[in-house]
C-alpha positions in Angstrom: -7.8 0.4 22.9 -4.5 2.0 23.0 -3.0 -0.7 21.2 -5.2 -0.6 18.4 -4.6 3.5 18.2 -1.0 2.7 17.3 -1.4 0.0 15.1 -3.8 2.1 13.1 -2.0 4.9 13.4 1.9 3.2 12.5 -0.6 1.6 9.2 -2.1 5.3 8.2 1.5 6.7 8.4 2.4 3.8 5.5 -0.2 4.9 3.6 0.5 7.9 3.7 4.2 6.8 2.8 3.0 4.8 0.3 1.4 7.1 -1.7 4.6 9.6 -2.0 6.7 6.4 -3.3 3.5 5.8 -6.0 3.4 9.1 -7.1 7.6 9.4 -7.6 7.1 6.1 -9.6 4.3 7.9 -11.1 6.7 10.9 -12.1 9.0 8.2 -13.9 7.1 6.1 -15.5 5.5 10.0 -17.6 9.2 10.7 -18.5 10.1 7.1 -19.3 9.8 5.9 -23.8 6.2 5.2 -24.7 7.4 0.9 -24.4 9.0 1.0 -21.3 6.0 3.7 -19.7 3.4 1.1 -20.5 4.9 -1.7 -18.5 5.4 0.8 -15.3 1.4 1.8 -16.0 0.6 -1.5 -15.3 3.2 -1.9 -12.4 1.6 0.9 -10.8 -1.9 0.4 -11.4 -1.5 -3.1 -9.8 0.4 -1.4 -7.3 -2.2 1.3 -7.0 -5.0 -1.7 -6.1 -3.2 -3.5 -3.7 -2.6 -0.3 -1.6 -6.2 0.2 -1.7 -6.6 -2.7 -0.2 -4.4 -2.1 2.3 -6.3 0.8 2.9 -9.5 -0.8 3.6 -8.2 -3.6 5.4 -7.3 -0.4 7.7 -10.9 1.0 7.9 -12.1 -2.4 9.1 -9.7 -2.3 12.0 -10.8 1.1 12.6 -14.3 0.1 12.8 -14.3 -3.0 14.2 -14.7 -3.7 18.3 -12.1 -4.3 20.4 -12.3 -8.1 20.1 -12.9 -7.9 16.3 -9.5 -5.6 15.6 -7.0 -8.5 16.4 -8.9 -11.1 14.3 -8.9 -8.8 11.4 -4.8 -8.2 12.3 -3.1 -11.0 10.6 -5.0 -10.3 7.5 -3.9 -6.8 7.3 -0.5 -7.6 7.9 -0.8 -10.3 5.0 -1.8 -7.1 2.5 0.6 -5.0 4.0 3.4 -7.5 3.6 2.2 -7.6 -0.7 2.0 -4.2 -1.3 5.8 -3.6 0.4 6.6 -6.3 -1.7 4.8 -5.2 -4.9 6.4 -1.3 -3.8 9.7 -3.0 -3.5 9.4 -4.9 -7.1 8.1 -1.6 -8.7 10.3 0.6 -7.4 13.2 -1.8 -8.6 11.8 -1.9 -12.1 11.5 1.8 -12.7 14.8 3.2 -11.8 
């Protein structure tokens, strides 16, 4: 059980992470011209999705059994890998 504890936990921490970096780009993208703002809308709204799937990826770990949890790993780890990725790509485009 422990394992899973720190997984979850290291993965809320992200989130948590996750969510300041959105809502810098957030703070950008309101003070970038009307053209450029659009694009990082949509940069951040696609961003916005994947780390909500992150997320729930998350609350089915949390949830599932002990044998369930590292089934249900390498899937998480897949999402989690995108939305660093898609963080990475946004973050680029709106400095």
């Amino acid at each position: 059980m422990k394992k899973r504890d720190e997984y979850v936990e290291k993965l809320s921490a992200q989130l948590v992470e996750w969510d300041n970096q959105i809502e810098q780009l957030q703070d950008k993208a309101l003070s970038a011209t009307p053209d450029s703002g659009e694009g990082y809308s949509k940069a951040i709204a696609a961003l916005k999705t994947k780390r909500d799937q992150a997320a729930q990826k998350l609350q089915g770990i949390s949830a599932a059994g002990e044998d369930e949890w590292e089934d249900m790993k390498e899937g998480t780890d897949r999402v989690w890998n995108e939305v660093r990725s898609n963080l990475r790509d946004a973050i680029l485009k709106i400095k």
